[in-house]
Structures are given as structure tokens and as C-alpha cells.
N, C-alpha and C positions, 0 to 999 in steps of 0.2 A: 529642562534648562539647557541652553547650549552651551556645550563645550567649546571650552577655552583651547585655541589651539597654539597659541604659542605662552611664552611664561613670564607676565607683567609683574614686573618689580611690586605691585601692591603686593602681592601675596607673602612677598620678601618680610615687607614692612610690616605686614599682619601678622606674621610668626614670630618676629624680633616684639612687636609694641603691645600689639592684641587691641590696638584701638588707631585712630585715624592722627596722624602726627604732621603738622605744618611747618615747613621751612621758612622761614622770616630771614627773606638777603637783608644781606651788612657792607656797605665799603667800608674796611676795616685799614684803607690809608696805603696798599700794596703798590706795588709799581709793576715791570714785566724786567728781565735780563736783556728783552728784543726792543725796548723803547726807550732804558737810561743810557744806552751805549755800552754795555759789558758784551752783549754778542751781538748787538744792533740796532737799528734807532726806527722808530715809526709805526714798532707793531705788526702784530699779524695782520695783512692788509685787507682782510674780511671783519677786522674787531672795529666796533662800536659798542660800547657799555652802552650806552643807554639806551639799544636796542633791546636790552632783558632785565635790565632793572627796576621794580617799582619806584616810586614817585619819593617816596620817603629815605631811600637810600644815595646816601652822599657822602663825602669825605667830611664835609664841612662839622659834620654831627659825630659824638662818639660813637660808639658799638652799644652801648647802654641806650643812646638816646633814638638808632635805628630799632632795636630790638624793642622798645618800648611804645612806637609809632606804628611799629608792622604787625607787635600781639593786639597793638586795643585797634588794627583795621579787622582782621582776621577775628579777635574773641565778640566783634561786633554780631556775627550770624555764627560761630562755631564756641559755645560757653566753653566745653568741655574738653578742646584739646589742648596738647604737650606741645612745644615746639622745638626746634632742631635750628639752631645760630646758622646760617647759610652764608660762609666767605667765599663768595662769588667774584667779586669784581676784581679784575687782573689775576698776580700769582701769589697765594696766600700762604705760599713758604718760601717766600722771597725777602728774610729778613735773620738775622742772626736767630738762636734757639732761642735764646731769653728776653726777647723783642717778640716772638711767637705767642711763648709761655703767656705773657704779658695778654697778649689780644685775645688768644682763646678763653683765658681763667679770667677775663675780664665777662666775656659771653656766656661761658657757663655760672658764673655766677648770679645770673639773672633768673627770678622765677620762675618758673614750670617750663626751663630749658634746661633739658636732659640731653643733650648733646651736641654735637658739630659734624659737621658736613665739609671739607675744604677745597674749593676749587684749584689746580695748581696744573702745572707743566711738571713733565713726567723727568725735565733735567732741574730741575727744583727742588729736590729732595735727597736727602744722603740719610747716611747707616745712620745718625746722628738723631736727626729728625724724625726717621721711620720706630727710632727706638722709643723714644719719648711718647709718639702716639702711640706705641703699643701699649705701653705702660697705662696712657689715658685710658685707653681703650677697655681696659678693667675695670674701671670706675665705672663710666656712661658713656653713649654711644658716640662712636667715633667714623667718619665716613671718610674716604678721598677721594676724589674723583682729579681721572688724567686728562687734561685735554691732547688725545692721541691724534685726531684730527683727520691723519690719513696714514697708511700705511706702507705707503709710497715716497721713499727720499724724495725723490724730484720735484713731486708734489709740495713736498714741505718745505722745500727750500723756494721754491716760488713762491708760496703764498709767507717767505718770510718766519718758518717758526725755528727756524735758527738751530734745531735739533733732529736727531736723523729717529728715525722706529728701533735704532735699537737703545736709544735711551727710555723707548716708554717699555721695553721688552723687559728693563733690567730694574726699572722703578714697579712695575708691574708685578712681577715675579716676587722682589727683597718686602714687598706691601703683604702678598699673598704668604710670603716665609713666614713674617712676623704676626700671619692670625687676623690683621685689619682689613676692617670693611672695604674695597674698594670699587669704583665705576670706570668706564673709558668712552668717551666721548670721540664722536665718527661725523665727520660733518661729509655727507651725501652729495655727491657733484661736482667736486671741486675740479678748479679749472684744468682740460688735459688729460682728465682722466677716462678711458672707456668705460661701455657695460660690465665687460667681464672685470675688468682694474675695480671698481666699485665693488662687484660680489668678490673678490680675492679677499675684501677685507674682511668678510664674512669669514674666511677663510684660517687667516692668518689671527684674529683676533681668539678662535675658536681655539687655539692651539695654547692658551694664553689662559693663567689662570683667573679670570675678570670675575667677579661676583656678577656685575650691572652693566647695561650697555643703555647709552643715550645715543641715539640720529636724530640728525634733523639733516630737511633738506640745503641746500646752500640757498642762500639770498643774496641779491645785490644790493648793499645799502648806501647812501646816499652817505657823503663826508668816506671814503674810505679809498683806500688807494685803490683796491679790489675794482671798485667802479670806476675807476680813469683806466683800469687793465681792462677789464668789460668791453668799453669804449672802443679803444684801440684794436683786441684781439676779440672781436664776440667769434671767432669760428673756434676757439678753445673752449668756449660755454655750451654747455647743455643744460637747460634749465630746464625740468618734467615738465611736462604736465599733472594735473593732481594723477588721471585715469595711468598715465607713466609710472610715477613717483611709486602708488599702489600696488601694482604689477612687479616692479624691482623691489619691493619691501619684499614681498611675498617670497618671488627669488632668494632675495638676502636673508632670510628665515630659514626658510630651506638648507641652506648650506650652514646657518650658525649651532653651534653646540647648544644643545638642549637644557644642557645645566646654570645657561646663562638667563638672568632676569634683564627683558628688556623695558628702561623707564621710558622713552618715548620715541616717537616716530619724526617730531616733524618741531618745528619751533612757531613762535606767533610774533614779528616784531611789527611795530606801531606801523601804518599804514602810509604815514609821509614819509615815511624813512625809505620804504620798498620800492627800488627799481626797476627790480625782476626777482622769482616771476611772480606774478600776481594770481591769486588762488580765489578773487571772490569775496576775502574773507572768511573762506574756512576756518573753523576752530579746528583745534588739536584734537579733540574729542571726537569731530564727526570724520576726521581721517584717519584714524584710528576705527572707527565704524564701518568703515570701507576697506580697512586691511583684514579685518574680522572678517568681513564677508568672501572679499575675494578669494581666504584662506576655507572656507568653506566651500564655496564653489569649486575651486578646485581640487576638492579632497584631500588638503597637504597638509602639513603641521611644524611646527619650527624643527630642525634639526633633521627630518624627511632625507636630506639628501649629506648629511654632515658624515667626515669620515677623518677621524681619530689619526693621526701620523703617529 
């Protein structure tokens, strides 16, 4: 059998579940701090929801009646799994505590959902909130995920997130104090950024107590400000190629701490949406099967070149 050389979030989920566990997204009705006018108006200028949401998720629906739509797609070919309330869309601790309480214990209440998973920004959360999930988190499973995005001020304030690396440093950390599950999200290419600036994140992220790490590569999507910036500045863009994209995983592996589980490489958004770049159609699955390899070919392993501050 071959060895696995670097450390996929499944194995994570195999030792917490001991069986195969489905996430069923939810618009649970959230808004963002960067779109109602509290730190800025229009969005991170790469964001389009419904470039990763299934079909069944909307606002217009409860949480009850997404979670109910997304188990009987999923329990259609899978009888026998659990599922996990997925608050994805926008910032899902973007609301008073008791207004939270409300959406989550409304999702956990729902049949053979044994826990929550919460998408959020890393200046979205205080002692407050972080405590209450701890608390959950003794019951049934409880996830967070940051969207950290880049690790690069400059960066972040270009593409609009309103918040600088050292609030995902301090949301990061106060997560990992209090014992809860959490991920950090690294979008790949973003505009401005060098080779070596992309592996720093490998770097810097390493240093950082993260359970899970999400990439994907950057896209140009169609409706987004990002794409009238495209437009104007393409000598700021570097968009891989897939054979690119592969080779810089491989790098970015190398440099990341070992003890980190990575859940994926790369994203899939609907094909009329995509501007740049265009991959073919590759699934997530077979670029994944190319990182594997190349990580063999070159006799390396995740963490290979990672070195502890």
C-alpha cells in the first residue's frame, strides 16, 4: 500500500467519528462586518456564495428545512451516515450570543446531526462566544473554521477583508486555549503576492496552533469586484497552471508543520462562474492525485523542510 505522505484531515475525522460523517451547508441568515457598513461595504472582493453552495441552500428556507433537503440528497446513496450542520455562508458569529444559541440548537436539534462546523472571520468572535462553544463542545462536536485568507496585511486589505493577521493570530490561539476543534482557510494566489510570499504562509501558519488547514487555488469569478480588479491590473495575477499549482502544493507541504491535517488542496466552482483559470474541469480528487504523486516522485513528505521558531 502506499504511503501517505502528507496528513489528510480524513484520518482526523476517522479517529474523532470511527465512521464517514457528511456536512450538509445551511444559510443560516448571517451577513459579513465588510458588507453591512460596520468596517466596510461590498465584500471580500473574491466572495460569491453561490460559487460553493449547493442548490438547496438559501436564506429563504429555515435551518430545519436546509438540513432536511441536504440529508434526504446525501442519505439517497449514503443510508448510514451522521451529519455535521455546515454554517457556511457569510460570518456565522456575526450576531448577538443569544441570536447564535438560537441557530445552532436549532441545527443540532435535528436527527443524526451530531454536531456543527462554523464558518466565520477570525475578528468575529470574542472570550464570549469562544466560551459558550467550549461549553458546546462537551456535548457534541463542535468545529470553527477561520477564513485567514492570507497572511499578508497588504494583501488583506486589498482584497477588502477589513482585518489585519494578527486578528486571526489571537482568534486562533484564544480557540486552541479553550480545547475547540478548529481549521484556517488560505486561498492560494492572491493578487500581489510572490512565490516565496505564498510559501511564507506555510510558514507562518506553522507557527500557529491550527488543528486543519483548507487551500484552494484563487479563481476569478464572474459578478465580483476581484474580476473588474483582474481586468484593470492582470500583471498582479498569477494564476497556475494545474502542473504550477502541483509543484507549489508540494513546496507548501514541505515547509508546513507536520502536525497539521490538511482538508484540501483546491476548490471546484461552477464553470460559468470561472474566468480564470480554467483547469479542464479537474475534480478536487484527481489534483489531489497529482499532489500525491509528485510528493512521491520527489521523495518528500509534508513538514520535510518545517522548522519550529
Amino acid at each position: 500500500m502506499k504511503a501517505i505522505r502528507y496528513r489528510p484531515a480524513r484520518e482526523l475525522y476517522r479517529q474523532i467519528f470511527g465512521t464517514r460523517v457528511q456536512k450538509i451547508s445551511i444559510d443560516a441568515g448571517f451577513t459579513c462586518p465588510n458588507r453591512d457598513g460596520t468596517l466596510a461595504t461590498g465584500g471580500c472582493t473574491y466572495c460569491i456564495n453561490s460559487s460553493f453552495t449547493p442548490y438547496y441552500v438559501t436564506r429563504r428556507k429555515t435551518i430545519t428545512e436546509q438540513l432536511s433537503e441536504g440529508i434526504a440528497f446525501f442519505s439517497r446513496k449514503y443510508k448510514s451516515w451522521k451529519y455535521i450542520a455546515y454554517f457556511q455562508a457569510y460570518t456565522n458569529t456575526y450576531a448577538p450570543l443569544s441570536e447564535l444559541k438560537k441557530r445552532y440548537e436549532e441545527a443540532l436539534s435535528y436527527p443524526d446531526v451530531i454536531g456543527i462546523d462554523i464558518s466565520t472571520r477570525p475578528d468575529c468572535v470574542n472570550g464570549e462566544i469562544l466560551d459558550y462553544l467550549a461549553d458546546l463542545s462537551k456535548q457534541v462536536f463542535v468545529m470553527i473554521e477561520y477564513g485567514v485568507e492570507s497572511t499578508i496585511d497588504r494583501t488583506l486589505e486589498r482584497v477588502n477583508r477589513a482585518h489585519g493577521f494578527d486578528s486571526a493570530v489571537w482568534a486562533i490561539t484564544e480557540t486552541a486555549r479553550r480545547g475547540i476543534l478548529q481549521s484556517a482557510h488560505l486561498i492560494i494566489g492572491l493578487p500581489g503576492e510572490s512565490r516565496e510570499q505564498i510559501l511564507s504562509h506555510a510558514d507562518r501558519i506553522s507557527q500557529l496552533p491550527v488543528n486543519i488547514l483548507k487551500l484552494h487555488q484563487l479563481q476569478i469569478l464572474r459578478g465580483t469586484r476581484m474580476a473588474r480588479d483582474f481586468e484593470q491590473h492582470p500583471q498582479d495575477y498569477h494564476l497556475f497552471t494545474v502542473d504550477e499549482y502541483v509543484d507549489l502544493m508540494v513546496d507548501f507541504l514541505e515547509r508546513l508543520n507536520p502536525s497539521i491535517y490538511v482538508d484540501r488542496f483546491t476548490n471546484e466552482s461552477p464553470t460559468d462562474l470561472i474566468i480564470a483559470p480554467h483547469w479542464g474541469g479537474l475534480k478536487n480528487f484527481e489534483v489531489v492525485h497529482k499532489i500525491e504523486r509528485r510528493l512521491q516522485e520527489r521523495k518528500t513528505w509534508q513538514g520535510a523542510k518545517f522548522k519550529r521558531r
